[in-house]
MIKEFI-739478 format. One line per 2 residues: number of its first residue (from 1); their letters; for each residue x, y, z of C-alpha. Coordinates in Angstrom, 3 decimals, always signed. Layout:
BEGIN
NUM) A) X/Y/Z; ...
This chain:
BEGIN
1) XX) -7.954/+85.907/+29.290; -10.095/+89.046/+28.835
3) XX) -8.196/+92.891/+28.349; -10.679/+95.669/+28.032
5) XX) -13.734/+92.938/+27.597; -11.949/+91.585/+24.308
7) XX) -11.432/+87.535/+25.061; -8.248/+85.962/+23.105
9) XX) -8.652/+81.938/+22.832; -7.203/+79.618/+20.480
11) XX) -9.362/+77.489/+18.402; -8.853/+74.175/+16.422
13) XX) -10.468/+74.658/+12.710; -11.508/+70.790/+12.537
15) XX) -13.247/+71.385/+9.359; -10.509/+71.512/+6.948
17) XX) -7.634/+68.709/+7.656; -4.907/+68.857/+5.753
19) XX) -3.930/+65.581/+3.797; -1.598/+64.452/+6.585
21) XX) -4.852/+64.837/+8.963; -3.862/+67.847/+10.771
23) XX) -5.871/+70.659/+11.316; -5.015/+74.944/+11.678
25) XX) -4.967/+76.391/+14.991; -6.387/+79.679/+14.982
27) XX) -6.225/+82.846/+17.262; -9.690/+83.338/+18.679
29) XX) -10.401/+87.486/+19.544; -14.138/+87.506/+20.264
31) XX) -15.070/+91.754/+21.825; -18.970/+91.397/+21.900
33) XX) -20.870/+90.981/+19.531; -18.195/+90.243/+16.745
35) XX) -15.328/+87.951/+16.573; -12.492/+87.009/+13.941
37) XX) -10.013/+83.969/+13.743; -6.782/+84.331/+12.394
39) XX) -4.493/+81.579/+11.369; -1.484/+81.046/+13.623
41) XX) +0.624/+78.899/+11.162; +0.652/+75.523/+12.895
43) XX) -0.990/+72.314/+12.212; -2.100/+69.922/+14.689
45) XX) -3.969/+66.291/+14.234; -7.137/+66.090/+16.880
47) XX) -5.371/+63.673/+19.187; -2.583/+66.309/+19.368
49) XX) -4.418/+69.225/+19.948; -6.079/+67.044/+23.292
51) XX) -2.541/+66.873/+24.682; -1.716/+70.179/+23.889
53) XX) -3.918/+71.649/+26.063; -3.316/+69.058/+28.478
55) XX) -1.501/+69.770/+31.787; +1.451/+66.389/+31.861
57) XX) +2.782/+67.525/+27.966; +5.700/+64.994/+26.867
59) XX) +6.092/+65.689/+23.358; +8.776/+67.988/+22.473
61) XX) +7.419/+69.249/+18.882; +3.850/+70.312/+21.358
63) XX) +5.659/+71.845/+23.809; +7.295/+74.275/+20.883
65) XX) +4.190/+75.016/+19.308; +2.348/+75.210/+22.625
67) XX) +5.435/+77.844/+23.397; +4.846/+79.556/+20.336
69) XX) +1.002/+79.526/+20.493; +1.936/+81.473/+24.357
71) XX) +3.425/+83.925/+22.330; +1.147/+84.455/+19.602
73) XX) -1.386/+84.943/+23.450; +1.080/+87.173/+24.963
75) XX) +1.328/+89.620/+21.939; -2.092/+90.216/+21.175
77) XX) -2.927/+90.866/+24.887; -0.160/+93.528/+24.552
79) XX) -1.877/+94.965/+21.724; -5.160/+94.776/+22.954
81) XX) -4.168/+96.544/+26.267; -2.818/+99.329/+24.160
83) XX) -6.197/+99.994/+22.279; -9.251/+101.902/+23.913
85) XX) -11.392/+101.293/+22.579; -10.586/+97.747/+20.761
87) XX) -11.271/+97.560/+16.912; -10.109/+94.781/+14.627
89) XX) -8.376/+97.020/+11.933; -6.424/+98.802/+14.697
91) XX) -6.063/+95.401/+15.938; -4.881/+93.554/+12.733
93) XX) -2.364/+96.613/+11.298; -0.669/+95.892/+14.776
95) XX) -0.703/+92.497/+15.129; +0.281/+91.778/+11.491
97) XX) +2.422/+94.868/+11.184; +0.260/+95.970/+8.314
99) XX) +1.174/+99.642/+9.307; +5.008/+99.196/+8.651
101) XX) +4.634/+97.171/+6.059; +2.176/+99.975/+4.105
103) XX) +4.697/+102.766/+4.957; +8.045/+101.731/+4.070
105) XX) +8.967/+101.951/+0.316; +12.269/+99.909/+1.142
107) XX) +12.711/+97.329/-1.103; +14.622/+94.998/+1.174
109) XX) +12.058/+94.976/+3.708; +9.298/+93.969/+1.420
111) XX) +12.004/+91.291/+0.268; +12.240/+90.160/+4.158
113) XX) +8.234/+90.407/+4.600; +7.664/+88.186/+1.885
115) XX) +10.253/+85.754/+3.390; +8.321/+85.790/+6.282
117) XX) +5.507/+85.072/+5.097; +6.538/+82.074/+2.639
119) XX) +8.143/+80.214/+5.602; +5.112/+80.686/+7.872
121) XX) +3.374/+79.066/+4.593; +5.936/+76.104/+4.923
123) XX) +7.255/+77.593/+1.873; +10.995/+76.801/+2.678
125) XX) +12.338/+76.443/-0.390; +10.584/+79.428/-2.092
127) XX) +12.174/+81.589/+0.903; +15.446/+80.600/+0.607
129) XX) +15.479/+81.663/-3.169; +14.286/+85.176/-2.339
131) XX) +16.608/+85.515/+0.094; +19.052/+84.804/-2.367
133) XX) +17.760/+87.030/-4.313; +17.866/+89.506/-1.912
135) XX) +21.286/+89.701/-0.878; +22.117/+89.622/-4.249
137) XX) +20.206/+93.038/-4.862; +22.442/+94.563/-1.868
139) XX) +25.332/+93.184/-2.888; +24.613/+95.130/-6.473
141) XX) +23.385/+98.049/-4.438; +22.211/+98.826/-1.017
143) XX) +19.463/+100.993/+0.166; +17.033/+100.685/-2.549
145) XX) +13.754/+101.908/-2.487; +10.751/+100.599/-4.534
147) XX) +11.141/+103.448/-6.985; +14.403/+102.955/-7.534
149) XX) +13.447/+99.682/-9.435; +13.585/+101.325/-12.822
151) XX) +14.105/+99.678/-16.338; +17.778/+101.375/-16.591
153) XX) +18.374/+99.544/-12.699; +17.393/+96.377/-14.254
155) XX) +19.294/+96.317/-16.998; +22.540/+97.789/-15.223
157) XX) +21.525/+94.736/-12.611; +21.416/+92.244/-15.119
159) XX) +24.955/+93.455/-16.562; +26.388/+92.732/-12.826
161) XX) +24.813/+89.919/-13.380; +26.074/+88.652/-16.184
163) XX) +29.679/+89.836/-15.310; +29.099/+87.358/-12.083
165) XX) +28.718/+84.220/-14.222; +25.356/+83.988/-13.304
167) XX) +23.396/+81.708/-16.113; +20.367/+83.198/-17.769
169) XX) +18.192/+80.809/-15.564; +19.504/+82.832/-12.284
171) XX) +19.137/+86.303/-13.757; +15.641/+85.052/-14.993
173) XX) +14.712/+84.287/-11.505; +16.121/+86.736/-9.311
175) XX) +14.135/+89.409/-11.675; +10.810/+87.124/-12.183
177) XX) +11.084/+87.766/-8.108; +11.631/+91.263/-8.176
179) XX) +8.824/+91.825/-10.013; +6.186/+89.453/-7.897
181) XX) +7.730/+92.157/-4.727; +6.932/+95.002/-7.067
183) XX) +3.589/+93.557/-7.802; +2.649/+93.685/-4.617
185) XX) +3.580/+96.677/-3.738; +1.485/+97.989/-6.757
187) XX) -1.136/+95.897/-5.259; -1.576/+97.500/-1.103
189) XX) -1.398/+100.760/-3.344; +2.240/+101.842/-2.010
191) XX) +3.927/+102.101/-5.804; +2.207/+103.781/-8.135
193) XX) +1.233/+101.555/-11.253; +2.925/+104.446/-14.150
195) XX) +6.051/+102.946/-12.369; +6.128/+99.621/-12.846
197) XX) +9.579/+99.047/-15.173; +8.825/+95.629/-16.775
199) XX) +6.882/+97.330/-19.603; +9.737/+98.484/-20.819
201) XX) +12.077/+95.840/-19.328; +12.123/+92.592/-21.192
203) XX) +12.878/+89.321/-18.451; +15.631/+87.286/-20.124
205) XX) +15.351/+83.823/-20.865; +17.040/+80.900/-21.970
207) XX) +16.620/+77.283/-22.738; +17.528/+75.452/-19.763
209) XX) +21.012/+72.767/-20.880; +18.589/+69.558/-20.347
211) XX) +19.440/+67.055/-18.013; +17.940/+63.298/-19.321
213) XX) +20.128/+60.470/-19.945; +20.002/+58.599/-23.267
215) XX) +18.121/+54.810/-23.238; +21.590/+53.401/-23.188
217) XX) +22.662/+55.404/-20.028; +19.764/+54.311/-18.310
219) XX) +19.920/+50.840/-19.386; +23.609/+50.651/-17.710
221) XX) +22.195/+52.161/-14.517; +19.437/+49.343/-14.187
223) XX) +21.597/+46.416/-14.465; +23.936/+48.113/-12.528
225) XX) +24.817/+45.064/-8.968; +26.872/+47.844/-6.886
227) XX) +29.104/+45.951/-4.655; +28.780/+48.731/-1.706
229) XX) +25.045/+48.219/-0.334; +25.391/+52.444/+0.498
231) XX) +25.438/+53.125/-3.580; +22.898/+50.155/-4.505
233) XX) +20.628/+51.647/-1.709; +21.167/+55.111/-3.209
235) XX) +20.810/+53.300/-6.723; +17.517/+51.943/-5.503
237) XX) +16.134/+55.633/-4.781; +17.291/+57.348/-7.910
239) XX) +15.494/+54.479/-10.207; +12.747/+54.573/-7.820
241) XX) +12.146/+58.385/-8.640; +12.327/+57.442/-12.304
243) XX) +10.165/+54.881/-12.617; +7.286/+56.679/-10.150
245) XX) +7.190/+59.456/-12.725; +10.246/+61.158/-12.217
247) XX) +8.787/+61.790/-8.580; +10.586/+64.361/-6.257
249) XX) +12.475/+62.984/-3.421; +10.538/+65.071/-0.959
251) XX) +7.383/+63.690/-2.521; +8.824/+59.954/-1.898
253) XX) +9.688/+61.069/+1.858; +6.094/+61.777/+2.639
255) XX) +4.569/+58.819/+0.744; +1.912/+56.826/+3.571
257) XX) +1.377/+53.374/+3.111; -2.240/+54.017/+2.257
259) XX) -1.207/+55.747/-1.079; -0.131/+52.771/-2.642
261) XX) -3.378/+50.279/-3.775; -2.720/+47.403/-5.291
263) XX) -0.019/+48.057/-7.973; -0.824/+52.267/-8.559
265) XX) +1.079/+55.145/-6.343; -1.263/+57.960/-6.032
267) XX) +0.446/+61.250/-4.345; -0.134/+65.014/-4.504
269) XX) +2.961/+66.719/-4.580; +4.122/+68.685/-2.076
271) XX) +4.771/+71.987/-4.134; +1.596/+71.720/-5.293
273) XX) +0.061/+71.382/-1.664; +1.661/+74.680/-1.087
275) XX) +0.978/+76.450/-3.865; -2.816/+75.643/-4.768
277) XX) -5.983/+75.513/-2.264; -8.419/+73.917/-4.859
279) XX) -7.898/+71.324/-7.655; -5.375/+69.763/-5.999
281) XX) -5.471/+66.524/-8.291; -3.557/+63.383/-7.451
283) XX) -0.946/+61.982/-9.372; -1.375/+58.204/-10.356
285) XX) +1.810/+56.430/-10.636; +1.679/+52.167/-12.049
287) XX) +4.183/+50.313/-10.640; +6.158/+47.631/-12.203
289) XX) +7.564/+44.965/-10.665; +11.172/+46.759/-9.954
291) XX) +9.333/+49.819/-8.311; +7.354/+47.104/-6.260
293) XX) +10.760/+45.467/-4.864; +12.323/+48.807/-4.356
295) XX) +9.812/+49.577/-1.867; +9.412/+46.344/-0.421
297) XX) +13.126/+46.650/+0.375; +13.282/+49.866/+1.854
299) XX) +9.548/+50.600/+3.292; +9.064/+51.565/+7.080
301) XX) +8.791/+48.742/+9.648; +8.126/+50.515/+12.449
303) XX) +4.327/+50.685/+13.249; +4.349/+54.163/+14.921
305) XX) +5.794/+55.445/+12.031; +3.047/+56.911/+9.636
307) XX) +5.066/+57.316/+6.783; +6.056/+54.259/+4.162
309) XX) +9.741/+55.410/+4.264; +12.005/+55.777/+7.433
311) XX) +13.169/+59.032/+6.630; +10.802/+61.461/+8.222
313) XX) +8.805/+60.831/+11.650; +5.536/+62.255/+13.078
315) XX) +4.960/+66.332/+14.112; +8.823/+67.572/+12.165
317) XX) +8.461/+71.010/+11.038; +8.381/+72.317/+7.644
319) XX) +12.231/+73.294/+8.352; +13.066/+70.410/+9.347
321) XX) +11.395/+68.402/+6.848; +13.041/+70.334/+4.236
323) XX) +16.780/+69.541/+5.555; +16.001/+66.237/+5.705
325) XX) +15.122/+66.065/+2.071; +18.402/+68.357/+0.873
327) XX) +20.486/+65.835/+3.227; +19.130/+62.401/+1.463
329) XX) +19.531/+63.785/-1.696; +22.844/+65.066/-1.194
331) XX) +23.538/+61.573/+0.010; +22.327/+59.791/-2.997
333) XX) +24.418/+62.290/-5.436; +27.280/+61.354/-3.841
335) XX) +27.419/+58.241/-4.447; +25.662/+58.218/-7.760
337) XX) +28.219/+60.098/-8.846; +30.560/+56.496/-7.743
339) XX) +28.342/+55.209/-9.920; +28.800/+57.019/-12.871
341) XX) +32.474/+57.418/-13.041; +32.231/+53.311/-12.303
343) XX) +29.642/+53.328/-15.737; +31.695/+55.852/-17.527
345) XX) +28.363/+57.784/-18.124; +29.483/+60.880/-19.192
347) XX) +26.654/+63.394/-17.876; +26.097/+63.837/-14.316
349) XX) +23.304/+61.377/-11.978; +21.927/+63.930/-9.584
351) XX) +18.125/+63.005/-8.232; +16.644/+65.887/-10.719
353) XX) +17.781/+64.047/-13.879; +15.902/+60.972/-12.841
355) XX) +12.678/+63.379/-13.358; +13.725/+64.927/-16.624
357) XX) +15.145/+61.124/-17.948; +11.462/+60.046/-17.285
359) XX) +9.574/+62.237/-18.802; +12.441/+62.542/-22.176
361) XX) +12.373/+58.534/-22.543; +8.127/+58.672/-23.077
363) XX) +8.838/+61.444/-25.328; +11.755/+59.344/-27.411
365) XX) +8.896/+56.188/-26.958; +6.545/+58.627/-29.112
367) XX) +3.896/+58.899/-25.283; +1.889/+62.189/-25.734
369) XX) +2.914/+65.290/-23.786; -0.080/+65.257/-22.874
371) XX) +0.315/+62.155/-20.798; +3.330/+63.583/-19.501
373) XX) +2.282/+66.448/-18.206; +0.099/+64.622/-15.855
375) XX) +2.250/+62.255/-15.162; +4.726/+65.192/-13.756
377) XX) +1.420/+67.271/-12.133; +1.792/+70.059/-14.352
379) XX) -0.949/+72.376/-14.865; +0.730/+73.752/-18.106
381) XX) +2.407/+71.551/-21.294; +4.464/+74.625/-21.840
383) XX) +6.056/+73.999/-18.212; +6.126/+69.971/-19.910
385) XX) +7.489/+70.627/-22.915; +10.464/+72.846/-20.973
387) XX) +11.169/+69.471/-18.896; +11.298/+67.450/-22.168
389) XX) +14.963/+66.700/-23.842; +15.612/+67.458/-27.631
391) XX) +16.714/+64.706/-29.791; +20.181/+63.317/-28.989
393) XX) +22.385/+63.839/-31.396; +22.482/+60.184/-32.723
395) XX) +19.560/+60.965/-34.056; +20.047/+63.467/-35.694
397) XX) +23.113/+61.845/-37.066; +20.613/+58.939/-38.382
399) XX) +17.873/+61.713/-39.758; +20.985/+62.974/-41.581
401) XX) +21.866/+60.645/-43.388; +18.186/+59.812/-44.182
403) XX) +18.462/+62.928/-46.593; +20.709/+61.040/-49.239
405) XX) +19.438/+57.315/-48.618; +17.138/+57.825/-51.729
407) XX) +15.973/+55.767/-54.550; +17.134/+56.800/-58.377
């Protein structure tokens, strides 16, 4: 298509795959002699590209993007029509909505573009907690501008807060993501940098209640023979996750076969495919025997399926994908909570203490931090040493009572 000699094509940027082999489409504008490519958001292998551009398209995830990708076509034609003569920064504030974006000082909409933004990044997750975050802002106080963000605001904020039952943790992260909007607005140059408020506005924080089970929980939990296969199969997953490093259960839904080599599990996780371009090291998991039966027992038979588990199939969107993984783990809470009222465990068996009862138990076994850390894939001990459980208080009881065992 050509408006005003400026060509618009879509081009697949082959160079770069992503680790599940699929490359970015980009938006092609080309007005002689200089063209630009801008990312469109969607991921396609080589093989699926072919068909998308093919004229007999079956596949119902293509036909969306190829929908989508029409769209994306459609709008910068409009804009292109509308500019005489064409330039790429009239072109981009447009297209982008750079413009509206630059001008408005309204706090909620830089809430909702940075929303945008982290879901076009496959950033579910991270969106939904801003938008949490968000309406809790408007339910404090609607209307507020960028300037309005003052220390006084935050405090008063973090009184309604408090008043709410919110935990420290919350409060801690609804402001840690007021201040990344207010960064960036600092940032494009919209909000003056004499009036940024967390100079004199401290973040709260608090020591998260830890969430690891003690060696004799976990030592129920692995003998444990449920007599319902639903809670041994959910069983299966939650000791799975703790003896692959405390691995996430979306990380264990996109596991291929071809990450596991002989007996070692090597994955990147997922967060940190979203969060970091470069150094994006592996994590090296060794399996023992039990994690080896686990996944004999449960792995993917179907040959068309890429993925070792049958929980996600080919070309499912980063929405999609993400409900998927909030539905199996509410599923395996459930009844892991069966299980612990069956064990009389007193502490609760959700899929996150599987993580933290990993990483707590090498601590209690005298392993490094340092180990654990990159066991977990942190980049910082600090974040480690947040994930790792004080001493239970048997111990303490015994280091007690070390203080008057003494010889005359």
């Amino acid at each position: 298509m050509v408006e005003n000699k400026v060509s618009i094509s879509f081009f697949l940027d082959a160079s770069r795959p992503n680790a599940d082999g699929k490359c970015l489409i980009k938006l092609n504008i080309y007005s002689k002699p200089d063209k630009k490519r801008y990312g469109t958001g969607h991921n396609v292998t080589k093989e699926e590209w072919e068909k998308l551009n093919s004229s007999h398209l079956k596949n119902e995830d293509l036909k969306e993007i190829k929908l989508k990708l029409n769209g994306i076509e459609e709008k910068a034609s409009n804009i292109i029509k509308e500019l005489n003569p064409f330039s790429f920064v009239a072109f981009e504030e447009r297209f982008f909505n750079k413009a509206s974006k630059s001008q408005t000082k309204n706090l909620k909409s830089w809430f909702e573009n940075y929303i945008k933004e982290l879901k076009e990044n496959g950033q579910i997750g991270t969106a939904h907690l801003y938008r949490t975050t968000k309406n809790s802002i408007d339910e404090f106080k609607k209307g507020l501008n960028l300037q309005d963000i003052t220390p006084a605001l935050l405090k008063s904020y973090e009184s309604h807060l408090t008043s709410s039952k919110k935990s420290v943790s919350t409060i801690s992260i609804y402001m840690r993501q007021i201040r990344t909007i207010l960064n960036q607005a600092i940032t494009a140059g919209v909000l003056p940098a004499d009036m940024y408020p967390f100079r004199k506005y401290e973040i709260p924080s608090g020591r998260n209640v830890k969430k690891a089970l003690n060696e004799s929980d976990i030592a129920k939990l692995l003998n444990h023979k449920p007599e319902k296969k639903d809670e041994e199969k959910a069983l299966d997953l939650w000791i799975l996750s703790y003896l692959c490093n405390g691995m996430n259960f979306a990380d264990i839904m996109e596991l291929k076969p071809e990450d596991i080599k002989g007996n070692l599990l090597q994955f990147v996780r997922q967060k940190t495919k979203r969060t970091k371009k470069k150094d994006l090291r592996p994590i090296k998991v060794g399996l023992n025997q039990r994690a080896i039966e686990i996944i004999e027992k449960y792995k993917n038979t179907n040959p068309e399926n890429p993925y070792l588990f049958p929980f996600l199939e080919p070309n499912l969107s980063p929405v999609t994908k993400k409900h998927r993984s909030k539905r199996l783990i509410r599923w395996v809470n459930t009844r892991m909570e069966n299980i612990r009222s069956e064990l009389k465990i007193d502490q609760k068996l959700g899929t996150y203490v599987a993580r933290h009862s990993f990483s707590t138990i090498l601590k209690r076994k005298g392993i490094s931090s340092e180990f654990i850390k990159e066991s977990l894939g942190h980049s910082s001990l600090v974040t480690t040493e947040n994930y790792l459980d004080s001493f239970t208080d048997d111990v303490k009881l015994e280091y007690a009572n070390l203080l008057t065992d003494l010889k005359a």
